[in-house]
FIKOLZA-1660 file (N, C-alpha, C; in steps of 0.1 Angstrom, whole numbers, plus 5000, padded with zeros to 4 digits):
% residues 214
   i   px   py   pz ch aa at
   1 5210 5242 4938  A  X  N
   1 5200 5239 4947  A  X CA
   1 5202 5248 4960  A  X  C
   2 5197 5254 4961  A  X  N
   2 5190 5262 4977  A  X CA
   2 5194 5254 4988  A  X  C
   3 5200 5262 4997  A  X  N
   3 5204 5259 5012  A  X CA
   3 5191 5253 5017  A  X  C
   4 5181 5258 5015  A  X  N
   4 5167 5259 5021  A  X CA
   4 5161 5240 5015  A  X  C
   5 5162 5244 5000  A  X  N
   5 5160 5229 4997  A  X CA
   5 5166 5216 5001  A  X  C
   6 5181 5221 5004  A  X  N
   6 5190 5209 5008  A  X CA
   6 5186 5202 5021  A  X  C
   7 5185 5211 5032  A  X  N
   7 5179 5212 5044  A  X CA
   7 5166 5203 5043  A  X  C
   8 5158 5206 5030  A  X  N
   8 5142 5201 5034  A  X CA
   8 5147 5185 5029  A  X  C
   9 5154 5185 5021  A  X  N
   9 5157 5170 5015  A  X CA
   9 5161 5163 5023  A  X  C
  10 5175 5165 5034  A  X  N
  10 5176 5160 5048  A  X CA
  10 5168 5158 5055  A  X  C
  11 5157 5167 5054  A  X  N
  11 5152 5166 5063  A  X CA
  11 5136 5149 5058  A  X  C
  12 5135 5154 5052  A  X  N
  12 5125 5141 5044  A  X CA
  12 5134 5129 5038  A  X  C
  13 5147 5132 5039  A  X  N
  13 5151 5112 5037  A  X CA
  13 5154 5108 5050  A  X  C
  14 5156 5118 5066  A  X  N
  14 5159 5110 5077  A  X CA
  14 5144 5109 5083  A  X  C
  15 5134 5117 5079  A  X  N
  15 5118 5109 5086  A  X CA
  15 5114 5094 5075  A  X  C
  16 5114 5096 5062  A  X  N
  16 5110 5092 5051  A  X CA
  16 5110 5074 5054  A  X  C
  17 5125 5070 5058  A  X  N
  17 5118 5055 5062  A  X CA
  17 5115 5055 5079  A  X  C
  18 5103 5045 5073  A  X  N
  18 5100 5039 5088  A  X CA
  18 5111 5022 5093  A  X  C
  19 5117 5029 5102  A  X  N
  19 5122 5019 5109  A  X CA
  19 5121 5010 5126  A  X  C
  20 5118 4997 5120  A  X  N
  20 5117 4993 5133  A  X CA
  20 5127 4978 5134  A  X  C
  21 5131 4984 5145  A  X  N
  21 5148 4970 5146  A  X CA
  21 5153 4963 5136  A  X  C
  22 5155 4977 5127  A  X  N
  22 5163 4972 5118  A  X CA
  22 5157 4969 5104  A  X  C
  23 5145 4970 5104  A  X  N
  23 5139 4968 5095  A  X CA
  23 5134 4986 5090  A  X  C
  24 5138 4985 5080  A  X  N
  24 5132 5004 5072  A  X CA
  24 5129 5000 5059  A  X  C
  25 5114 5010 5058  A  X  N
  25 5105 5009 5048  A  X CA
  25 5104 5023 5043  A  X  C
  26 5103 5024 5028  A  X  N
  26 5106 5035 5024  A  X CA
  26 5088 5041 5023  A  X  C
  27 5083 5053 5030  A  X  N
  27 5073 5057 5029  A  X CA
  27 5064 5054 5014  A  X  C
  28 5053 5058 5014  A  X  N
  28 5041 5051 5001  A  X CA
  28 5029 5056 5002  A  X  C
  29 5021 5069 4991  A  X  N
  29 5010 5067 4992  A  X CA
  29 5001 5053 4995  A  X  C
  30 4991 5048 4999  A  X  N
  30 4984 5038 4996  A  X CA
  30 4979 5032 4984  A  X  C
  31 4979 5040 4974  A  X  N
  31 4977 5038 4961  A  X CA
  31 4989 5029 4958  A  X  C
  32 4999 5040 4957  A  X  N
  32 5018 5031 4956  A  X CA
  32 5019 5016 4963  A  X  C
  33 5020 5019 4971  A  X  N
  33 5015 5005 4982  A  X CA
  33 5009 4993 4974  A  X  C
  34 4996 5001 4969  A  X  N
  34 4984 4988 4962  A  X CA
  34 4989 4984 4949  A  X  C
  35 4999 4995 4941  A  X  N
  35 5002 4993 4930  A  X CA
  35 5012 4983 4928  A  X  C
  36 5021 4985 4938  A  X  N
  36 5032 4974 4939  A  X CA
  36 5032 4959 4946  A  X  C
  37 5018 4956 4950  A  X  N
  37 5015 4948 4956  A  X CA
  37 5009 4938 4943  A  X  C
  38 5017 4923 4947  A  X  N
  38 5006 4912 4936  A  X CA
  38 4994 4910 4940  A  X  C
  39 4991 4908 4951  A  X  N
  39 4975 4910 4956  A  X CA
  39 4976 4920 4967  A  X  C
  40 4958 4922 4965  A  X  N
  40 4952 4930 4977  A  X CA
  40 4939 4928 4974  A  X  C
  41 4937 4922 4986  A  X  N
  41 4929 4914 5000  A  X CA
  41 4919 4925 5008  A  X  C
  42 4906 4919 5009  A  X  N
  42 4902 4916 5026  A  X CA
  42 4898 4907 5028  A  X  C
  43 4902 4901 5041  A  X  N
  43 4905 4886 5046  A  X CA
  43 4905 4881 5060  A  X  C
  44 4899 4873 5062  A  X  N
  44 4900 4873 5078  A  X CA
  44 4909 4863 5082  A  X  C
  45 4916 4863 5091  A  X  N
  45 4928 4857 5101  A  X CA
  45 4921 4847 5112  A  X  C
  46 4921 4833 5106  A  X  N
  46 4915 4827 5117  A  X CA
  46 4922 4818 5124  A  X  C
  47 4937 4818 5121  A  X  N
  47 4947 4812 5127  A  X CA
  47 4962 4814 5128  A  X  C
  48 4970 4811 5133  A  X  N
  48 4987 4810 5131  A  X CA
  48 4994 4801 5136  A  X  C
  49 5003 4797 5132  A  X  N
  49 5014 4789 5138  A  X CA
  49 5032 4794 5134  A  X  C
  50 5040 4788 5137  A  X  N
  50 5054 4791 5133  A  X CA
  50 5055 4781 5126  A  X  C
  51 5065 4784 5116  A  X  N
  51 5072 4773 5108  A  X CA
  51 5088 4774 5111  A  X  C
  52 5096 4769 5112  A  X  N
  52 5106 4768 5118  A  X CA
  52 5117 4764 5102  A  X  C
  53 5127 4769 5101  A  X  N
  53 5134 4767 5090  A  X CA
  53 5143 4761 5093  A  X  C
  54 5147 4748 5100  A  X  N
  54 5157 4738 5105  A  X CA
  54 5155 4738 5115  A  X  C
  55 5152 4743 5122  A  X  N
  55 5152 4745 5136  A  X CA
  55 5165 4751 5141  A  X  C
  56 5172 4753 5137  A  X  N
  56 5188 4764 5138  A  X CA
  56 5190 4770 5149  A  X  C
  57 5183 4781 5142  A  X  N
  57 5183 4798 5151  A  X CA
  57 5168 4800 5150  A  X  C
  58 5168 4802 5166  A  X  N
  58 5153 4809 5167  A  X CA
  58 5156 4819 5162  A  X  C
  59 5142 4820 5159  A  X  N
  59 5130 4838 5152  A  X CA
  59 5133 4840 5142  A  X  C
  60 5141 4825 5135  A  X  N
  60 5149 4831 5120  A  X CA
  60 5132 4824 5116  A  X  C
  61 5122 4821 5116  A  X  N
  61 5115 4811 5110  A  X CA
  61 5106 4821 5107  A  X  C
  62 5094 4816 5103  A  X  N
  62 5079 4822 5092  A  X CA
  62 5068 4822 5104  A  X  C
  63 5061 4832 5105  A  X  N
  63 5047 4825 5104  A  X CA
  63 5037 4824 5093  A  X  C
  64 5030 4813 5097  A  X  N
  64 5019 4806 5090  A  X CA
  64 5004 4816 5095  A  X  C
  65 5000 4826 5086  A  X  N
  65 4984 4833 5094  A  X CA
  65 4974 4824 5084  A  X  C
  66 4965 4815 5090  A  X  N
  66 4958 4809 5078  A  X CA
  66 4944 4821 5078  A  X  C
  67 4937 4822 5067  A  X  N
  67 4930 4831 5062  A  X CA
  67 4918 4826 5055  A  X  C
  68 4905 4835 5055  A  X  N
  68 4898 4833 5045  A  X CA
  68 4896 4845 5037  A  X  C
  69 4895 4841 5027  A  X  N
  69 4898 4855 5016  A  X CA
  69 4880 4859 5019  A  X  C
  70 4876 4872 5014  A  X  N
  70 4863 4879 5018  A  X CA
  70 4861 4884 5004  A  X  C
  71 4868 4890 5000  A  X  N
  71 4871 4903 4989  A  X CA
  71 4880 4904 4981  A  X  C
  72 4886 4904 4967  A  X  N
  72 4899 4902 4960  A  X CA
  72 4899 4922 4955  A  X  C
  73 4908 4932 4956  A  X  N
  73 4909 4944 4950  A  X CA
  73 4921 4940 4936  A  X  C
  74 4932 4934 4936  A  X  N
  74 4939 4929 4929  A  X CA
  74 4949 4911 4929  A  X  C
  75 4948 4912 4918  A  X  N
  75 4954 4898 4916  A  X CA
  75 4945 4888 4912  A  X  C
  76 4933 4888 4907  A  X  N
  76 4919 4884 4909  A  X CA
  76 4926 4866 4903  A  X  C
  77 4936 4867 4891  A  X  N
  77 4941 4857 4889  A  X CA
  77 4947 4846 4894  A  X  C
  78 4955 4853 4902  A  X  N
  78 4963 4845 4915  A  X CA
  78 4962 4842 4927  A  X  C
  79 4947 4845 4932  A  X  N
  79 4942 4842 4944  A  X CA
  79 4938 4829 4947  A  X  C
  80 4937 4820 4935  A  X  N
  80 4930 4808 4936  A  X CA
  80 4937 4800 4945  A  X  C
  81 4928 4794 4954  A  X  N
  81 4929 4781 4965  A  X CA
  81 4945 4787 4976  A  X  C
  82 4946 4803 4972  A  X  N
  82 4952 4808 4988  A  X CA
  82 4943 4807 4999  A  X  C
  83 4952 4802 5009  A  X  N
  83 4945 4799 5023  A  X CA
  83 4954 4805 5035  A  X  C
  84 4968 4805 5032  A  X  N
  84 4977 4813 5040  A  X CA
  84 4985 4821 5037  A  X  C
  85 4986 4835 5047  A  X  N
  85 4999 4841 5044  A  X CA
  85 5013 4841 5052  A  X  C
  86 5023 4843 5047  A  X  N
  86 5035 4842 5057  A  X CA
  86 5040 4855 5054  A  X  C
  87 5047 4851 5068  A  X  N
  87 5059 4872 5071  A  X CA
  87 5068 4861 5078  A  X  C
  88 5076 4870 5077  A  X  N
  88 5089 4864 5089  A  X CA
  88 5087 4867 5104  A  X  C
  89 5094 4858 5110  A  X  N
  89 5093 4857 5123  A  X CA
  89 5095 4868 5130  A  X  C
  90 5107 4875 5126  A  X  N
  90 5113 4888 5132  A  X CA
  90 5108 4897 5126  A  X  C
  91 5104 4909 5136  A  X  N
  91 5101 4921 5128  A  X CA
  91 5117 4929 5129  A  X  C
  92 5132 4924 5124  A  X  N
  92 5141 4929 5123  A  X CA
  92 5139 4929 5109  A  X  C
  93 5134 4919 5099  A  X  N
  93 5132 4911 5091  A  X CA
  93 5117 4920 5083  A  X  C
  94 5115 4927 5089  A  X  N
  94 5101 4930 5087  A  X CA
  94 5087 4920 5085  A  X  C
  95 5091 4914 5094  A  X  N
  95 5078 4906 5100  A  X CA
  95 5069 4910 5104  A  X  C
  96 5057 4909 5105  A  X  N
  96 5046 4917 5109  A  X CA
  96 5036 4909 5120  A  X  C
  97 5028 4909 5132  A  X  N
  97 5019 4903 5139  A  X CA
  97 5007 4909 5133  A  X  C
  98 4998 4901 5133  A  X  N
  98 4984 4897 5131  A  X CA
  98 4977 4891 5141  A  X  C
  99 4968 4900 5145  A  X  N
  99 4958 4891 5155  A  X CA
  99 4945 4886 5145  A  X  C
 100 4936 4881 5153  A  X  N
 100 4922 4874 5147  A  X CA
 100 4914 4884 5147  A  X  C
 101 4909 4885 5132  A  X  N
 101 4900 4897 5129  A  X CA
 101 4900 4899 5111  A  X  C
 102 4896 4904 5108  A  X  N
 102 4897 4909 5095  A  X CA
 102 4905 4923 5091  A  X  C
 103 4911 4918 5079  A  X  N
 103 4924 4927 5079  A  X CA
 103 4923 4931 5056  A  X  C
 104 4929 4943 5058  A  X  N
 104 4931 4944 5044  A  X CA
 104 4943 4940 5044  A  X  C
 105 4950 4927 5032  A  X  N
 105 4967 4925 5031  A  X CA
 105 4968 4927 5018  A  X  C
 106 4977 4931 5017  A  X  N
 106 4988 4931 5005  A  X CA
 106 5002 4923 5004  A  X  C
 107 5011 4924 4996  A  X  N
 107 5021 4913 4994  A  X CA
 107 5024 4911 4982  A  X  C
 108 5037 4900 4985  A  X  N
 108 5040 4899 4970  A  X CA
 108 5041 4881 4969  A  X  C
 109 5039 4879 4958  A  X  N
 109 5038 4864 4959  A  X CA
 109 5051 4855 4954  A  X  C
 110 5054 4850 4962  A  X  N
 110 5073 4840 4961  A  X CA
 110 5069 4827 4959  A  X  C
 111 5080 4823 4957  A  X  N
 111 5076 4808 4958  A  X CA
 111 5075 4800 4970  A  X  C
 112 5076 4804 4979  A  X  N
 112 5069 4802 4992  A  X CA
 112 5062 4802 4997  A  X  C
 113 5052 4809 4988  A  X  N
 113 5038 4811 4991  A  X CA
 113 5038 4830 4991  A  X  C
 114 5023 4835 4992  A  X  N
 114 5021 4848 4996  A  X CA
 114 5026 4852 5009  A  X  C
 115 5033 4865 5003  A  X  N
 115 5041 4867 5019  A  X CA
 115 5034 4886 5023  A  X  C
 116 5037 4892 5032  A  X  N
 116 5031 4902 5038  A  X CA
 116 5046 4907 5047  A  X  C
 117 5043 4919 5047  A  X  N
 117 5055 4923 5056  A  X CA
 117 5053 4939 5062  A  X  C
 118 5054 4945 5073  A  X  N
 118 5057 4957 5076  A  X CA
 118 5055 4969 5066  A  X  C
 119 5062 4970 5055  A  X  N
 119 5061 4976 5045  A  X CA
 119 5053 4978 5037  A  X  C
 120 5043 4963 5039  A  X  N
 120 5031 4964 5027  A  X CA
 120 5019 4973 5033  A  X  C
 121 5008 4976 5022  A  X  N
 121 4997 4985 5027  A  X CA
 121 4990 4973 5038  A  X  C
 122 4988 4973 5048  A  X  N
 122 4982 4967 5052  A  X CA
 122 4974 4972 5069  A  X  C
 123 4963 4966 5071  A  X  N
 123 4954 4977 5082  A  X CA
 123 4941 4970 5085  A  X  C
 124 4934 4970 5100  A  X  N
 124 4926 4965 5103  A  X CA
 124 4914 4974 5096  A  X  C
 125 4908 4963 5091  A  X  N
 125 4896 4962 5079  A  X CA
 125 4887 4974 5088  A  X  C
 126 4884 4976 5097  A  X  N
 126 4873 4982 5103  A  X CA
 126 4879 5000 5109  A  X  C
 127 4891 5001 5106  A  X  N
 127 4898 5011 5110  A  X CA
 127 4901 5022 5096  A  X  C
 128 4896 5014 5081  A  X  N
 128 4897 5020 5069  A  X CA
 128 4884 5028 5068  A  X  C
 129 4885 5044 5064  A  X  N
 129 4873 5050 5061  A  X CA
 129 4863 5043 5049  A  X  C
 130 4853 5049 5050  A  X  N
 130 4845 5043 5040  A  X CA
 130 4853 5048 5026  A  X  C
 131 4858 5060 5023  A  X  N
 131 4863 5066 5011  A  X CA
 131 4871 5055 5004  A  X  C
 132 4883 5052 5020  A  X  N
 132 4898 5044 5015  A  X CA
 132 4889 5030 5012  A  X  C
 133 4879 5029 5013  A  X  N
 133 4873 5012 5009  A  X CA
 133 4867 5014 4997  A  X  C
 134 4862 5026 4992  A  X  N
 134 4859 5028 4979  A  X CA
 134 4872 5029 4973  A  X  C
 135 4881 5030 4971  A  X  N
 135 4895 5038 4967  A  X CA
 135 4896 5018 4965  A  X  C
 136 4900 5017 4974  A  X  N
 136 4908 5002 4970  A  X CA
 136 4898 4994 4961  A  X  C
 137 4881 4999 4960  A  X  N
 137 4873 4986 4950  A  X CA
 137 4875 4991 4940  A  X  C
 138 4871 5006 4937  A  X  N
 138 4870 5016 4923  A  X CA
 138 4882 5023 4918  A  X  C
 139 4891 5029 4928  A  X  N
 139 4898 5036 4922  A  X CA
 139 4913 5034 4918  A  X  C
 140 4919 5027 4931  A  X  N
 140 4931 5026 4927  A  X CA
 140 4940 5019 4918  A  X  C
 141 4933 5007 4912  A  X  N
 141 4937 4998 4897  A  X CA
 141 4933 5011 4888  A  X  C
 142 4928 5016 4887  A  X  N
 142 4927 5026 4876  A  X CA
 142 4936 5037 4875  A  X  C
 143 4945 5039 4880  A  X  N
 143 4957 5047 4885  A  X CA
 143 4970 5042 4887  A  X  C
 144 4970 5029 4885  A  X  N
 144 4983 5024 4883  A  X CA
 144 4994 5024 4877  A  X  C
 145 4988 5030 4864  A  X  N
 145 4995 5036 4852  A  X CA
 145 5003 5052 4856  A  X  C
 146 4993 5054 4861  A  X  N
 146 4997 5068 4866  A  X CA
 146 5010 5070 4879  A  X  C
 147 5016 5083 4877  A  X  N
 147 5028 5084 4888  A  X CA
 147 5025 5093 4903  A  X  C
 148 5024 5092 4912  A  X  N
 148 5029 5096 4922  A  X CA
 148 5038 5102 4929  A  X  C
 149 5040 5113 4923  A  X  N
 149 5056 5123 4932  A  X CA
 149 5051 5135 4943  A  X  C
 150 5061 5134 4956  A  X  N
 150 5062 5144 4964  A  X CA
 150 5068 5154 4962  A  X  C
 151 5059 5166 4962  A  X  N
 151 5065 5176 4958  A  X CA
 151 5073 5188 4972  A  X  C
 152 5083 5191 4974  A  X  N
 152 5087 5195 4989  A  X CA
 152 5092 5212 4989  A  X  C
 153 5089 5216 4976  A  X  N
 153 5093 5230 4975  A  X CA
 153 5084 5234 4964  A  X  C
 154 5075 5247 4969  A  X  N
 154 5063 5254 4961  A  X CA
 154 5069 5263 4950  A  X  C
 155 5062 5265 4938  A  X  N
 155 5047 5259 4936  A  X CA
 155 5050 5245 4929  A  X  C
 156 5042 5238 4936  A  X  N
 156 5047 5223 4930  A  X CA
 156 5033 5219 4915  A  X  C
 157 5043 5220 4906  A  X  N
 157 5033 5216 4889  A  X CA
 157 5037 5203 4885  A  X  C
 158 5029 5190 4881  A  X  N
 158 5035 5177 4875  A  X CA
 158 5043 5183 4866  A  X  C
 159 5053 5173 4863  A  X  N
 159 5063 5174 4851  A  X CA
 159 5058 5167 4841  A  X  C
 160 5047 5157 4840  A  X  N
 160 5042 5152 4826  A  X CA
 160 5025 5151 4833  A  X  C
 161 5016 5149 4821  A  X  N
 161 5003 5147 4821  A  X CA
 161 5002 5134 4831  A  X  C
 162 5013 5124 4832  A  X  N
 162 5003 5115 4842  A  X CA
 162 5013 5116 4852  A  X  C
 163 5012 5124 4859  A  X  N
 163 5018 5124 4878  A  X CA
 163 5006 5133 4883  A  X  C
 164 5006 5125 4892  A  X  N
 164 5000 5132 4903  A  X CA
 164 5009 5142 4917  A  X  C
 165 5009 5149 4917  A  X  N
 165 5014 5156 4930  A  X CA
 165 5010 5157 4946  A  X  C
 166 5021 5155 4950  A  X  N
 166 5017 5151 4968  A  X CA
 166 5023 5167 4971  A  X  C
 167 5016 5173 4981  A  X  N
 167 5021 5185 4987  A  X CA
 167 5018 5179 5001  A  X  C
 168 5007 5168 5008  A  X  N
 168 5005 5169 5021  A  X CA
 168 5017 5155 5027  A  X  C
 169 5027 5158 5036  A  X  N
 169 5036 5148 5039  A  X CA
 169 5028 5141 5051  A  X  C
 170 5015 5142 5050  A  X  N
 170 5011 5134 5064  A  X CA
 170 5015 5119 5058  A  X  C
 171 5013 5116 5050  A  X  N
 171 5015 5100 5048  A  X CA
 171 5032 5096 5052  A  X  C
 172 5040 5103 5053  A  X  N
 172 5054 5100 5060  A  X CA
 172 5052 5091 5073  A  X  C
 173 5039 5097 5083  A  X  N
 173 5042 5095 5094  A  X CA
 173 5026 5086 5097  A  X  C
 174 5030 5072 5101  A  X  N
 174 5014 5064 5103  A  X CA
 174 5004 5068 5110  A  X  C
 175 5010 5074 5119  A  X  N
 175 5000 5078 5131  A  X CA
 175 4996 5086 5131  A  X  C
 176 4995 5097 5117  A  X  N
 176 4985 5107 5114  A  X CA
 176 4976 5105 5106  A  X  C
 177 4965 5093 5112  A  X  N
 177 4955 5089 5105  A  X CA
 177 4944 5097 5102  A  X  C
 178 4936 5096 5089  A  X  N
 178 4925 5105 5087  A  X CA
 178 4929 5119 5079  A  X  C
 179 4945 5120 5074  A  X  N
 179 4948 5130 5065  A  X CA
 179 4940 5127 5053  A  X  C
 180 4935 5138 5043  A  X  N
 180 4934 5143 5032  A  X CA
 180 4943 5130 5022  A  X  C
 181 4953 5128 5025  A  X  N
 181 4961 5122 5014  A  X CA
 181 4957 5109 5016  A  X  C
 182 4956 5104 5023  A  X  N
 182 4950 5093 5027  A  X CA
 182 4937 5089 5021  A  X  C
 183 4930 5094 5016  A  X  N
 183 4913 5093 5015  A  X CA
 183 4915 5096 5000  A  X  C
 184 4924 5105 4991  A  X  N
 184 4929 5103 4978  A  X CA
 184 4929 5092 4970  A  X  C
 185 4925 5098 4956  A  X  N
 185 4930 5080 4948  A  X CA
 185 4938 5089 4936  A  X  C
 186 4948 5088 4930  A  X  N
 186 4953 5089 4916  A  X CA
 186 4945 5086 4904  A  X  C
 187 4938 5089 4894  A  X  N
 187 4931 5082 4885  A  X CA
 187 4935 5089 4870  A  X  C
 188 4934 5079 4860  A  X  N
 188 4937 5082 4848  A  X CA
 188 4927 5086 4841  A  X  C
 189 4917 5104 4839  A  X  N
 189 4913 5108 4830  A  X CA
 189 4908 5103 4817  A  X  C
 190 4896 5106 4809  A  X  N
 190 4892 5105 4797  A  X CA
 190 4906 5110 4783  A  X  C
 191 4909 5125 4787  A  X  N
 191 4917 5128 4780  A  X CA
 191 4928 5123 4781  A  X  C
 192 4934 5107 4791  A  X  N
 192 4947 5103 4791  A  X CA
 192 4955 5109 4802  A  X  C
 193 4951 5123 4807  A  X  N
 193 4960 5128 4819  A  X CA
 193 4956 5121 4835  A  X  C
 194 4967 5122 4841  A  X  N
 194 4964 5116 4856  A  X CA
 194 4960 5129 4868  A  X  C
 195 4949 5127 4877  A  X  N
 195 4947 5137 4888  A  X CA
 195 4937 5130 4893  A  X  C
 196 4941 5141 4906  A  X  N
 196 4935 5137 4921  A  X CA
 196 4917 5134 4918  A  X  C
 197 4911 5122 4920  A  X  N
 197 4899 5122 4918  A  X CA
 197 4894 5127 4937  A  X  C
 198 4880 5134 4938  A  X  N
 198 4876 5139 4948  A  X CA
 198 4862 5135 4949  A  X  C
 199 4855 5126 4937  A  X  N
 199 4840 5122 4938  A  X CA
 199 4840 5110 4948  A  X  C
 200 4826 5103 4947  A  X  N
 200 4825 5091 4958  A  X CA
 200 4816 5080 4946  A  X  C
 201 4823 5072 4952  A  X  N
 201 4812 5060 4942  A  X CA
 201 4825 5055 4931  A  X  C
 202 4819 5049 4925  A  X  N
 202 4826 5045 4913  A  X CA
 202 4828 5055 4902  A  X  C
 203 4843 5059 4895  A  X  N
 203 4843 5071 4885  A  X CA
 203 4836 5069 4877  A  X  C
 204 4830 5076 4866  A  X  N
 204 4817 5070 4852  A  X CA
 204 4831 5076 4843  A  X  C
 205 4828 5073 4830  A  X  N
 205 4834 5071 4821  A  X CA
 205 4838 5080 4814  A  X  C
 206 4830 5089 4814  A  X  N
 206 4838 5112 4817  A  X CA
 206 4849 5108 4825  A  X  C
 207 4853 5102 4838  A  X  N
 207 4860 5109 4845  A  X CA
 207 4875 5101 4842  A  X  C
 208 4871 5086 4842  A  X  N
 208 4889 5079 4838  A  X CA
 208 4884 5072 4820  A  X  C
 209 4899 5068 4817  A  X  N
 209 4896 5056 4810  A  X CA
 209 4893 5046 4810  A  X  C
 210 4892 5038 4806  A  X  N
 210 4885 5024 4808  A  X CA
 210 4901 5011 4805  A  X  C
 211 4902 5008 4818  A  X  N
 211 4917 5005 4826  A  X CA
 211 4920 4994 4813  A  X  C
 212 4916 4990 4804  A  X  N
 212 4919 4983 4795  A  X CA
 212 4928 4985 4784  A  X  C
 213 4926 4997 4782  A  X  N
 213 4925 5008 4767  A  X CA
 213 4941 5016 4774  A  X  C
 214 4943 5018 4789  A  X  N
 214 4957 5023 4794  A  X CA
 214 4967 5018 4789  A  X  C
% end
């Protein structure tokens, strides 16, 4: 390996997590995000409270955001009669705040109920382009199958028919909203191979397979 490569490798595993007090998340397309998530939501936030876990040690406890679901993009199974989500109290913990409004969430579901955290895809509903809101109804369950790699040294080629390749690192960093990679979906082809879909609307049946048959 190249001086040059080693350098870029250091240099994308010390931006790569996002860390806040303690809490580090390892960077994620939004597709990646949606794929690893048991559901994903849009939902509005019409309340909160703490839940306290003995009462011990403060900020070791949950919050309670109660919710009404709007829209299900995944988990269509497991959403039944959710009404709240929890995060931990601390964002050391990767807890996350929520104000009142409508929000796209994601999560994974415990036996505690659906939880949310820092790390999940998650983002004020009205701050998502129209693209990323077609991407979460049409495209991105259809791409789940499919792989996602960053490529950090040109000319970057997949290594098999279903990866998709990242060349743009804006998704490293949150606060460069409105990149290209962002507005992306992964999707799984007729012929079986995975690539960048660039149309609008729902794919027709030339363009992926039919997410069943994956």
């Amino acid at each position: 390996m190249s001086a040059a490569v080693t350098l870029a490798l250091l240099f994308f595993f010390s931006v790569a997590l996002k860390e806040v007090k303690g809490c580090s998340c390892a960077p994620g397309h939004p597709q990646q995000l949606f794929c690893m998530s048991d559901i994903v939501m849009q939902a509005e936030v019409t309340g909160e409270k703490i839940i306290h876990s003995g009462g011990i040690i403060p900020g070791m406890g949950k919050i309670q955001y109660k919710i009404q679901v709007i829209e299900v993009f995944k988990g269509f199974d497991r959403i039944n009669e959710i009404q709240h989500v929890y995060t931990h109290e601390m964002s050391s913990m990767c807890g996350t705040k929520l104000g009142r409004g409508q929000y796209l969430l994601s999560g994974s579901i415990t036996p505690e109920g659906f939880f949310v955290s820092m790390c999940d895809y998650l983002e004020l509903w009205n701050k998502l382009s129209l693209m990323q809101k077609e991407n979460l109804k049409y495209r991105y369950l259809m791409g789940c199958t499919c792989m996602i790699s960053t490529c950090i040294e040109k000319p970057c080629q997949p290594s098999t028919k279903n990866e998709c390749i990242l060349t743009d690192w804006s998704y490293l960093w949150p606060f460069e909203d409105g990149k290209s990679v962002h507005e992306s979906a992964c999707i799984r082809h007729s012929d079986g191979s995975c690539g960048w879909y660039e149309g609008t609307g729902k794919p027709s049946e030339n363009d992926t397979m039919n997410v069943s048959e994956v």
